[in-house]
N, C-alpha and C positions, 0 to 999 in steps of 0.2 A: 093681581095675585103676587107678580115677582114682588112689587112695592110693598104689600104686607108683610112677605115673608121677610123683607130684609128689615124691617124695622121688627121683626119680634128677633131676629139673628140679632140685630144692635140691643134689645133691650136684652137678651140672654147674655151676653157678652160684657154689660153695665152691668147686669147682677154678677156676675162670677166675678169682676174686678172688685165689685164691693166686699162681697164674701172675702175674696182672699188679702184686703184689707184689716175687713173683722178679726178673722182668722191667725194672721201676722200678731197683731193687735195685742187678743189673745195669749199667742203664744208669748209673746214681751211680759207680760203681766203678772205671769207666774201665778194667776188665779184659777179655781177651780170653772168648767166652763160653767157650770150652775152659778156661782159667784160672779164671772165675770157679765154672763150675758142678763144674770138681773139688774147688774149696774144698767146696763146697756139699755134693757131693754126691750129686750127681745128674747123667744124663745130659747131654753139651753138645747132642748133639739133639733132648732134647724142649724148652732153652732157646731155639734156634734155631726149633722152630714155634714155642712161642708167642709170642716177639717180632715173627716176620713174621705170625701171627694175630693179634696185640691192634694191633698197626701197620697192618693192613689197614683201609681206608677203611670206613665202617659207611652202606650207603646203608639212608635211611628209606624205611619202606614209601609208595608213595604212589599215590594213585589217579588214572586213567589216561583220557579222555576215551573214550567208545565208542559210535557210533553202530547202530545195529539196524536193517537193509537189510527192505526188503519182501520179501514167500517170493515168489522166483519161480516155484514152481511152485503159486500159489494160481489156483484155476479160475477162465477168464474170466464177465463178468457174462454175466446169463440177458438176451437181447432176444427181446420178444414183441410182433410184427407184425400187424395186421389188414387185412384186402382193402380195408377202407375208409381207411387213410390212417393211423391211428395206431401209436405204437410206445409200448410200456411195459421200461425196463430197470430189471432188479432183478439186487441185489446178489447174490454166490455161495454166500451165509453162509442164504440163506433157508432155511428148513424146509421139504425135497417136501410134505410136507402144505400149506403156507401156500399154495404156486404152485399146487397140484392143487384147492386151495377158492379160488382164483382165477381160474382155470379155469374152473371150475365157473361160475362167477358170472357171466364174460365171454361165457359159449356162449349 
């Protein structure tokens, strides 16, 4: 599959070199493209796309600034209170086991 794909990549790439040949060709000629592509040969409308294809502006690829939003729907943090006055808050990411042997430790 790579192997086919890159010989229809080389055959598209031999047509567009041709085209913009034609195209050149063409524009030197100072004929109309009906005039010149009957000389030629060939259709005057596939002269017609490729002249406004190979004339079409070629924007480069280019990389895009993008920032990454916090998940809003990440669980809120864990708050643990004691009768005596303190609070312990942990994050939401902890392991039940970690809070559950915390627990444990605090009773």
């Amino acid at each position: 599959t790579v192997i086919f794909n890159l010989e229809i990549e080389m055959a598209n790439l031999e047509r567009e070199s041709l085209w913009e040949e034609r195209v050149a060709q063409w524009r030197k000629s100072g004929q109309s493209q009906r005039a010149f592509a009957e000389i030629q040969g060939y259709p005057q409308r596939q002269l017609n796309y490729w002249a406004r294809r190979l004339a079409a502006p070629v924007v480069p690829a280019a990389l895009l600034p993008v920032s990454i939003a916090a998940s809003t729907d990440a669980a809120p943090a864990l708050s643990l209170r004691s009768p005596s006055g303190w609070t312990v808050t942990l994050p939401p990411a902890l392991p039940a086991s970690w809070v559950a042997a915390l627990l444990r430790e605090l009773a």
